[in-house]
C-alpha positions in Angstrom: 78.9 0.7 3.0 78.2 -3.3 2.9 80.5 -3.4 5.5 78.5 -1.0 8.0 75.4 -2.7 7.0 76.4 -5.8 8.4 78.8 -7.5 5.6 82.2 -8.8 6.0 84.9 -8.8 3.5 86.2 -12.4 3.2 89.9 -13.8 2.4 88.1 -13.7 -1.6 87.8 -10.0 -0.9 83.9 -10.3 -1.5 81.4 -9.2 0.9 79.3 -11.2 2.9 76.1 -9.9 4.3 74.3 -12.1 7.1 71.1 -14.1 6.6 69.9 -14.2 10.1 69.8 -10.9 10.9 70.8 -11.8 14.8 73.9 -11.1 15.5 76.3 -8.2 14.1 75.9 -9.5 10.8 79.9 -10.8 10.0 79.7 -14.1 8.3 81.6 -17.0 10.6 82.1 -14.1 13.6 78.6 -13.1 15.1 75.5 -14.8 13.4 74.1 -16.8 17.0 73.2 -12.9 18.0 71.4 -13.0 21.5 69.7 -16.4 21.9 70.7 -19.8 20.1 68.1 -20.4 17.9 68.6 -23.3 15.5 67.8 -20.9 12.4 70.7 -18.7 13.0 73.2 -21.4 14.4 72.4 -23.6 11.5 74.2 -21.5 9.6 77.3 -21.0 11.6 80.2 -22.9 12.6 82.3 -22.3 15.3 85.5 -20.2 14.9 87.4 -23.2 15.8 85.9 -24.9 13.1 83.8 -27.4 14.4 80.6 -27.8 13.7 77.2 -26.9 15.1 75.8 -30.5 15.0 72.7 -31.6 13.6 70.3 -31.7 16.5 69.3 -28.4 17.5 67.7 -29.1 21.4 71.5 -29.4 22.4 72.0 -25.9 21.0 69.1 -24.2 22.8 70.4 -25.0 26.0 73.8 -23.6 25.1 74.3 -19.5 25.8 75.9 -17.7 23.2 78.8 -17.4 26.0 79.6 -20.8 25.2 79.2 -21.4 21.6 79.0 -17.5 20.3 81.2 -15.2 18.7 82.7 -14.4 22.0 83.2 -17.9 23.4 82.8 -17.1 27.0 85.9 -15.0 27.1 85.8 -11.9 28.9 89.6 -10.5 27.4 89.9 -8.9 23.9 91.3 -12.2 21.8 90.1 -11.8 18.6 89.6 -8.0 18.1 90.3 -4.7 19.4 87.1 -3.5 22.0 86.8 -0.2 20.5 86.9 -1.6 16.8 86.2 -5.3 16.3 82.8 -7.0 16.0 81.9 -6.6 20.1 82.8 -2.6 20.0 83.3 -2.9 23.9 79.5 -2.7 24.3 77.0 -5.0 25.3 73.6 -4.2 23.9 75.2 -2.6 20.7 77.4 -5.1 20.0 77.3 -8.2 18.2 77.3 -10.4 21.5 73.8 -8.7 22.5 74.1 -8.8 26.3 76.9 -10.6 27.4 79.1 -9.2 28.7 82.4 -10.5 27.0 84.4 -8.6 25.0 86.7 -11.0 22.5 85.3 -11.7 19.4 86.4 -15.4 17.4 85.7 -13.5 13.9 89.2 -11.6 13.4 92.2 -11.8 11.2 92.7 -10.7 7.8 89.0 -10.3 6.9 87.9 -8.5 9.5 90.7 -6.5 9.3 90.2 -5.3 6.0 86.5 -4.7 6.3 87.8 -1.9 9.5 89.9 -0.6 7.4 87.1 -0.2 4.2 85.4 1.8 7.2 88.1 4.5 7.7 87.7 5.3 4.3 86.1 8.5 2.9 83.0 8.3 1.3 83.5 9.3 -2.7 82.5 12.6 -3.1 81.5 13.6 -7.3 82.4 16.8 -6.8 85.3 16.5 -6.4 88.5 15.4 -8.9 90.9 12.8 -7.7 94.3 14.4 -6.9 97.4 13.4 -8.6 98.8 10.6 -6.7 101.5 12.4 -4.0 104.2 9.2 -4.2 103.9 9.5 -8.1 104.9 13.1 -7.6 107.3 12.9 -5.3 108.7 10.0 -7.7 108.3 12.6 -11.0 110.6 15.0 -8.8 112.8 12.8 -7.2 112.0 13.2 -3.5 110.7 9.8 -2.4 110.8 9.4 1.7 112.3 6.1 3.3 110.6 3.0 2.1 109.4 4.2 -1.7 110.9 3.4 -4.7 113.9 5.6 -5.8 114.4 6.6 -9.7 117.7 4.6 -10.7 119.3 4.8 -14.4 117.8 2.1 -16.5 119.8 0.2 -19.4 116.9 -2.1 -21.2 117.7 -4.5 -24.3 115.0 -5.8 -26.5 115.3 -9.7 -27.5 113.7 -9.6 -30.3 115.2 -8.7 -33.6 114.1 -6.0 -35.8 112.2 -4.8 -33.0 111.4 -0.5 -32.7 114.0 -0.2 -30.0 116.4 -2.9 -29.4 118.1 -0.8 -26.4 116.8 1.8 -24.2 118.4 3.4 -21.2 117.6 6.2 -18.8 120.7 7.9 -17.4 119.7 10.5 -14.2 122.7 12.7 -14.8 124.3 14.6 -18.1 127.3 12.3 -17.1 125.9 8.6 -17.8 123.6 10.7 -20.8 127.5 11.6 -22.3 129.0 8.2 -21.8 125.8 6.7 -23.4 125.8 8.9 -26.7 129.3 8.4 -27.1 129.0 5.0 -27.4 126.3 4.8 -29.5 126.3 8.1 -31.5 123.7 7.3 -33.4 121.0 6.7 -30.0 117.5 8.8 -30.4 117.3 11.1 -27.3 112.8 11.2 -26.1 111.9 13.7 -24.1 108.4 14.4 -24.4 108.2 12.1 -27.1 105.6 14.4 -29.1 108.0 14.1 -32.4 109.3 10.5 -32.1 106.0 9.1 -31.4 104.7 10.4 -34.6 107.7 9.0 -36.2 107.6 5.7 -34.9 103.7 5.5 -35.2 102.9 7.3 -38.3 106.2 7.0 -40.7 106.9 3.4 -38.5 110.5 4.9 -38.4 112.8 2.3 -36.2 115.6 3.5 -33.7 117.5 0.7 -32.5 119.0 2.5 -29.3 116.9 5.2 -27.9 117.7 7.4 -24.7 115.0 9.0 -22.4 116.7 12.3 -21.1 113.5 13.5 -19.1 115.1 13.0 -15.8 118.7 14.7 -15.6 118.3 17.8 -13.2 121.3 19.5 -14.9 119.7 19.7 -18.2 116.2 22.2 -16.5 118.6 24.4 -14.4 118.1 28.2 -15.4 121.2 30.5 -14.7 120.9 34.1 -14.4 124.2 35.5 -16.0 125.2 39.5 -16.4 123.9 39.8 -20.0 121.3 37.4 -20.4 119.8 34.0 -18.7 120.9 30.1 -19.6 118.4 27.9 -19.7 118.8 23.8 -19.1 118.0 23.0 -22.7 115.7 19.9 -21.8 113.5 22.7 -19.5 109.9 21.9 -20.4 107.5 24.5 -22.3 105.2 24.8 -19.5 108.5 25.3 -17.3 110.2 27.7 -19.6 106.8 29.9 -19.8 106.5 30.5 -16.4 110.4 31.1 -16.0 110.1 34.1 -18.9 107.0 35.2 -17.1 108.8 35.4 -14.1 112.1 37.1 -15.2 110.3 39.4 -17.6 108.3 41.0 -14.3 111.7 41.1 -12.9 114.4 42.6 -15.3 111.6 45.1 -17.0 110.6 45.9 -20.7 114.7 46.8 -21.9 116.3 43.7 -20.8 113.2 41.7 -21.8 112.0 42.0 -24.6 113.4 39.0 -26.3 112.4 36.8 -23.4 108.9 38.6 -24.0 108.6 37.7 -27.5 109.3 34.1 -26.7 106.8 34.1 -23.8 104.0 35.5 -26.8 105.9 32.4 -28.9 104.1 29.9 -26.4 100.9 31.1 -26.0 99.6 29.8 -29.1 102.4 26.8 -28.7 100.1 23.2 -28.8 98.2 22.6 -25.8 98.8 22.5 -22.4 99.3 18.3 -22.8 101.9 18.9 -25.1 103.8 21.9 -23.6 103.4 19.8 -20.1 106.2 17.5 -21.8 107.8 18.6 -24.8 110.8 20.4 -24.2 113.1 23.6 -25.5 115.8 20.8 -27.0 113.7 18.8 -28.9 112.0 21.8 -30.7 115.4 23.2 -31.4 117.3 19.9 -32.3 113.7 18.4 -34.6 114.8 21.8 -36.8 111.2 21.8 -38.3 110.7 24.6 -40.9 107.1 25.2 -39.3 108.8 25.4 -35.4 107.1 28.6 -33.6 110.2 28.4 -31.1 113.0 29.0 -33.6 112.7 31.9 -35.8 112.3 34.1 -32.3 114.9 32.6 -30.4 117.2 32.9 -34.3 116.0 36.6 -34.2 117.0 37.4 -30.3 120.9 36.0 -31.1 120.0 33.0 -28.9 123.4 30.6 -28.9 123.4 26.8 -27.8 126.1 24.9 -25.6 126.8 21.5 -27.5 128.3 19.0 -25.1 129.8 15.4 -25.7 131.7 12.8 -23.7 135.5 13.9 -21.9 133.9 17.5 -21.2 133.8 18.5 -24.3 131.8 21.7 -24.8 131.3 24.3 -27.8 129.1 26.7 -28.3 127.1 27.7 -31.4 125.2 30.8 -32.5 121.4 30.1 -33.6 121.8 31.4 -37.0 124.6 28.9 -37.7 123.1 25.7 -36.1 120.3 25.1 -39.0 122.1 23.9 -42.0 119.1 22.7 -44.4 115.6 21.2 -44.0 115.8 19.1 -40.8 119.6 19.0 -40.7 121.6 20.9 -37.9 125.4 21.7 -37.0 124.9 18.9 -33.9 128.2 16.1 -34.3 128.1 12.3 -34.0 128.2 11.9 -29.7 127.0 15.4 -29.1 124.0 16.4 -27.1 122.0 19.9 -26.5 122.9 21.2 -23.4 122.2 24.5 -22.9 119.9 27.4 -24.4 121.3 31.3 -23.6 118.9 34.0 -24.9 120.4 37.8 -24.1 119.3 40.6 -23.0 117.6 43.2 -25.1 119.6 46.3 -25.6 118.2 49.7 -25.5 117.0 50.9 -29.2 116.3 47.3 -29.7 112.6 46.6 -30.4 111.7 42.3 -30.4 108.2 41.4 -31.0 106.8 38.0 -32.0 103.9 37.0 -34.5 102.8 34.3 -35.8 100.2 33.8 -38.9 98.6 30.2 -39.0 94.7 29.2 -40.9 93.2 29.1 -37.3 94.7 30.9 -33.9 94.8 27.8 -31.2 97.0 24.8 -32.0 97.6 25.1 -35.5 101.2 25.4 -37.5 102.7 28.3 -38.1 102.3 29.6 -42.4 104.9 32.6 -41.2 
């Protein structure tokens, strides 16, 4: 808005408004305006840099064709005709009259006060979107010329630091190699259990792994008796896909994937299930979990991977060994997540008791 009412936007990146009111109003570009009046051209100086001079009776015989923003040149120099200072017109434009069309006030400035102009006025109403390169960076898709994700293997200087070594692996691959080397690394996903850890009980993992972007570990599998789910699928993510497939296969086939749809809807927030994932509820084994007594009850099993292709699989009701302590191994990561179908006679329904409905933990 400075800019349209006659301001220009210097190397500094502040705007400059015009004193004399003559010319177009850009600082160093236009001031003379029509005449050459000493007021305005004492505060000029020429675009070659020289200066105006101190006796202004030598000015007043000068034309702004010889000492104005448009020097006496009748070809398009300095700025574009349609969108520098001049604007191709003669009355209108900041050489009031003359009919030359080259402007001395370009370059960087003037550059970036045109482009100020192009943009949108801000409009309250309306919420900022999500930034679409930040998107298309979140999901992998960047065009030519953005940033690409690439694995990341960070070490910490400082001793007795949190996290001495951090990586990001981008496929279940490098995420093997990485826990069999150090088998005791803490794998962050949505980080809603090891942040209260590391803030709250100041609990220390010297190698941790973020596992939030390996495309193999969110890939859901539609299989004869029942549907495999990438165990590092969000909550948000898994909800819609049990919405979706419980629409699809009907009320007999669905009824466990029904009752863990009902799990979530009193699951946290939507902040929380936006990033917490189906592994990390599973693999945290917490006694108050909403997740795992219906997935337990629907004779869910899990796919435990580790490095060399090693795979096994494991029934729910034998993976919880204690409080907090699960059948994982040394090396080995949660891969996938397979609930079955429903059978017919089988009835699976889902309820949860807690001291208040919305995010609150679960009594039974």
């Amino acid at each position: 808005q400075a800019w349209k009412q006659g301001a220009v936007v210097g190397a500094d990146g502040l705007a400059q408004v015009s004193k004399s009111g003559k010319g177009c109003g850009k600082a160093d570009c236009c001031q003379l305006g029509g005449g050459s009046e000493s007021e305005s051209t004492a505060e000029s100086t020429l675009a070659s840099g020289e200066s105006l001079g101190a006796d202004a009776s030598d000015q007043s015989s000068k034309t702004v064709s010889d000492v104005g923003c448009c020097k006496g040149s009748t070809e398009s120099k300095g700025c574009i005709e349609s969108k520098g200072c001049c604007k191709g017109t003669g009355a209108k434009g900041c050489c009031k009259g003359t009919e030359a069309k080259s402007c001395a006030g370009s370059g960087p400035a003037l550059e970036k006060a045109e482009a100020m102009a192009q943009f949108r006025a801000y409009d309250a109403t309306q919420e900022p979107i999500f930034p679409p390169f930040l998107m298309r960076y979140a999901r992998g898709t960047t065009v030519d010329g953005e940033p690409r994700r690439q694995a990341l293997a960070l070490v910490n200087g400082r001793s007795g630091a949190q996290c001495e070594r951090f990586f990001r692996p981008l496929t279940l691959e490098q995420l093997l190699a990485i826990v069999g080397e150090h088998p005791q690394a803490k794998l962050v996903a949505g980080n809603s259990e090891v942040g209260v850890e590391a803030r709250f009980k100041h609990s220390a993992f010297a190698v941790q792994v973020y596992v939030g972007d390996i495309p193999e570990l969110r890939v859901v599998e539609r299989q004869a008796d029942g549907v495999s789910f990438g165990a590092n699928i969000t909550l948000a993510q898994f909800a819609r896909e049990l919405a979706q497939l419980s629409s699809e296969l009907g009320t007999e086939k669905a009824q466990n994937l029904e009752a863990c749809l009902e799990a979530l809807r009193y699951f946290a927030g939507n902040q929380i299930r936006n990033v917490a994932t189906v592994a990390g509820n599973i693999a945290t084994a917490s006694p108050i979990s909403d997740l795992n007594p219906v997935l337990l009850a629907s004779g869910a099993e899990l796919t435990l991977a580790a490095a060399g292709g090693q795979r096994r699989t494991v029934k729910m009701a034998d993976f919880f060994l204690g409080y907090r302590r699960t059948a994982l191994q040394a090396g080995e990561v949660l891969e996938r997540v397979f609930v079955p179908h429903s059978r017919a006679g089988e009835v699976v329904r889902a309820y949860k008791q807690a001291k208040r409905k919305d995010d609150d933990i679960a009594i039974v």
